[in-house]
Backbone as CSV, one residue per row, in Angstrom:
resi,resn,N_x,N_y,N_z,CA_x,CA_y,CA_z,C_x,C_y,C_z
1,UNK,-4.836,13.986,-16.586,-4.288,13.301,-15.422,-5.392,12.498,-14.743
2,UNK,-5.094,11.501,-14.927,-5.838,10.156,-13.629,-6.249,10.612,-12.502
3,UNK,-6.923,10.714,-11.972,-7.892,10.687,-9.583,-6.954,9.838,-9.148
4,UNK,-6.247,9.670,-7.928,-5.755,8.528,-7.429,-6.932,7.683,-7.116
5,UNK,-6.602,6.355,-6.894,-7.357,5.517,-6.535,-6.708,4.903,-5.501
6,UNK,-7.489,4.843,-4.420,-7.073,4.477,-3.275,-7.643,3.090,-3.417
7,UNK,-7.938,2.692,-3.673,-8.783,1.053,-3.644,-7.734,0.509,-4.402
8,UNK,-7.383,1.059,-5.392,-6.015,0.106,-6.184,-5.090,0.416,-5.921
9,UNK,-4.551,1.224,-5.278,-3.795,1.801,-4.578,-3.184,0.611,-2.938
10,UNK,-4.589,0.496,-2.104,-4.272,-0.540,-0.927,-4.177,-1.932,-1.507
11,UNK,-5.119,-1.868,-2.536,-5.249,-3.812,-3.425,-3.398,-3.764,-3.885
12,UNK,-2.773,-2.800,-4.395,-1.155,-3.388,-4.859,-0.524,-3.444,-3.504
13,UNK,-0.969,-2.661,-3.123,0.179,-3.384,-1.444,-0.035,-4.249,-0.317
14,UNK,-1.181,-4.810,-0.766,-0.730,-6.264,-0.295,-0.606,-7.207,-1.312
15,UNK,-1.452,-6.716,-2.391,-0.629,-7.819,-4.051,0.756,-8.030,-3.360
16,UNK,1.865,-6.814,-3.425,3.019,-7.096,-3.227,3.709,-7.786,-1.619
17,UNK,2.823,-7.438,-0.729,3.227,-7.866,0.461,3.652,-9.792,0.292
18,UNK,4.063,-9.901,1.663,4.467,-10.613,1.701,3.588,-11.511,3.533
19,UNK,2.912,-12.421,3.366,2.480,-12.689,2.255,1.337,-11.786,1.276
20,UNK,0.938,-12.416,-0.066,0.432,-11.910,-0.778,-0.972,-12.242,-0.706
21,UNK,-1.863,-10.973,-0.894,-3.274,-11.005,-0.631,-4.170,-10.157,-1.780
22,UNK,-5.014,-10.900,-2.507,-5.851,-9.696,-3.158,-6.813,-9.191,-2.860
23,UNK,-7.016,-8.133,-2.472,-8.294,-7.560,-1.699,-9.919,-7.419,-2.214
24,UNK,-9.503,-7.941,-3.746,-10.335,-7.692,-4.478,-11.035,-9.295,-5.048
25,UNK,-10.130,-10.255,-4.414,-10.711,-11.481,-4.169,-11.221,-12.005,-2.944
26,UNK,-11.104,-11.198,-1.857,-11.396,-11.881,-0.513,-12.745,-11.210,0.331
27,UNK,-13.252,-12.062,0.647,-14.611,-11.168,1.444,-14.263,-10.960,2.836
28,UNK,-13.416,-11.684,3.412,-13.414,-11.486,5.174,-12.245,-10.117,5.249
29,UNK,-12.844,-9.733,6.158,-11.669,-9.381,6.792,-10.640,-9.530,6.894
30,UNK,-9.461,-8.426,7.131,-7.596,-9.464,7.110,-7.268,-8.612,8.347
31,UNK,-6.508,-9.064,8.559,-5.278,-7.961,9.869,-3.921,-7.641,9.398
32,UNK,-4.171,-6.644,9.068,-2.924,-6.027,8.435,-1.606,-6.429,9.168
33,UNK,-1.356,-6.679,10.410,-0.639,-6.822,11.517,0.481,-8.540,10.826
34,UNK,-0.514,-9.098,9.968,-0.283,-10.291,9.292,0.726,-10.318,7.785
35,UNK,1.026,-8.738,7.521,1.155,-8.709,6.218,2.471,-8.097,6.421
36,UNK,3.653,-7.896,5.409,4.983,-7.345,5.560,4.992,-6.851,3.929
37,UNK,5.496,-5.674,3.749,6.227,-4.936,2.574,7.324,-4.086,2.191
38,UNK,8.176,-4.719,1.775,9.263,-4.377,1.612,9.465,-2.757,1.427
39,UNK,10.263,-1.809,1.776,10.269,-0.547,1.722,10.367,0.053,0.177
40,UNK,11.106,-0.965,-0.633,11.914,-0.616,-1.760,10.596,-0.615,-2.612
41,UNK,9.357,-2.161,-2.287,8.312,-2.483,-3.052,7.376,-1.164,-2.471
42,UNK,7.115,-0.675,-1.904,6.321,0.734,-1.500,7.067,1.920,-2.262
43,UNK,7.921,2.076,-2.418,8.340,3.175,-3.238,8.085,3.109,-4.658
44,UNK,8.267,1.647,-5.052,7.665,1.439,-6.362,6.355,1.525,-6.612
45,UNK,5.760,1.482,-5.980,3.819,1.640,-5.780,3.620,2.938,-5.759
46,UNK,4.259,3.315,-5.085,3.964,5.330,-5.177,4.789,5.754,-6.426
47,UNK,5.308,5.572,-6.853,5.929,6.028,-8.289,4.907,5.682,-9.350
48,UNK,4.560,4.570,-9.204,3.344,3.833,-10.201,2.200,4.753,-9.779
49,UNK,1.975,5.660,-9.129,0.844,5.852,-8.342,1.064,7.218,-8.562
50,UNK,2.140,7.989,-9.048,2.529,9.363,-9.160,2.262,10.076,-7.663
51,UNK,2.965,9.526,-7.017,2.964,10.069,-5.778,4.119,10.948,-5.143
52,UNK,3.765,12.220,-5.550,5.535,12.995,-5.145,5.643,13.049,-3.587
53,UNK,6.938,12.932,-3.214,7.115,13.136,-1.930,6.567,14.809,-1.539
54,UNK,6.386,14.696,-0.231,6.211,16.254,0.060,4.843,16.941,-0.239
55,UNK,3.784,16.152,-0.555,2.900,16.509,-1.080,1.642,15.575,-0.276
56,UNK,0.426,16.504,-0.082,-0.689,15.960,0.813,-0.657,14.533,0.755
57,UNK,-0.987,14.034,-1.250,-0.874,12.755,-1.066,-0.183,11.889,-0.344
58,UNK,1.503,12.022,-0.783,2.475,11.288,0.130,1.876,11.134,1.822
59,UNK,0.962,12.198,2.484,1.079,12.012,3.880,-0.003,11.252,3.769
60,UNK,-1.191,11.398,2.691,-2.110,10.366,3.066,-1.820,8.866,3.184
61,UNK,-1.079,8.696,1.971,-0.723,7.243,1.710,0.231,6.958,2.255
62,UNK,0.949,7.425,3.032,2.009,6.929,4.565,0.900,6.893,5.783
63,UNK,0.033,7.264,6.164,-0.605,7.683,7.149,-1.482,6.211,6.827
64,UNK,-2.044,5.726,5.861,-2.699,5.074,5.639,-2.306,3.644,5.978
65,UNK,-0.906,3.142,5.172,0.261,2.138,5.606,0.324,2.209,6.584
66,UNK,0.459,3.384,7.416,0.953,2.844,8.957,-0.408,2.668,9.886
67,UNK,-1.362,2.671,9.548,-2.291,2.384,10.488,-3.295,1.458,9.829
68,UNK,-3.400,0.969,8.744,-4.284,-0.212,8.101,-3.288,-0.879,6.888
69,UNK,-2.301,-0.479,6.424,-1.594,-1.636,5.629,-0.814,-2.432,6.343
70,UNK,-0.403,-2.791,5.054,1.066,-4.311,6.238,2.665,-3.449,6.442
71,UNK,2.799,-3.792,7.133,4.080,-3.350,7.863,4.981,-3.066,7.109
72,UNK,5.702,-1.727,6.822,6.728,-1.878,6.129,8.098,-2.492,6.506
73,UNK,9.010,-2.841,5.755,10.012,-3.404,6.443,11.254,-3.036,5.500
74,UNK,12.468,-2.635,5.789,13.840,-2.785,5.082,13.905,-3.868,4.531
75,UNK,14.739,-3.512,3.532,15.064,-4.775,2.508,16.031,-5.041,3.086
């Protein structure tokens, strides 16, 4: 079994955000406050990411979205 990776982990959600950003191309700073992701595209990232609900991970990587990723939003 794979380590999560949190670095590729935040780099796909704003890949997928809207707009789209690669973190792994940009040197400045961003404001997350700037970025939107669909709820449906975050569930697909944690599946890719083997992220079971209910489990430490899940709270890290919600905890994380809501205070430095881009905003989630309903489809």
């Amino acid at each position: 079994m794979e380590s999560f990776n949190a670095n590729e982990f935040a780099r796909q959600c704003y890949l997928r955000s809207e707009p789209s950003v690669d973190l792994d191309a940009i040197e400045a700073p961003i404001d997350c406050r700037d970025y939107r992701l669909k709820t449906s595209e975050y569930d697909k990232i944690l599946e890719e990411f083997d992220v079971k609900p209910g489990t430490n991970l899940m709270g890290q990587c919600n905890m994380w979205v809501l205070c430095s990723g881009p905003k989630l939003v309903e489809d």
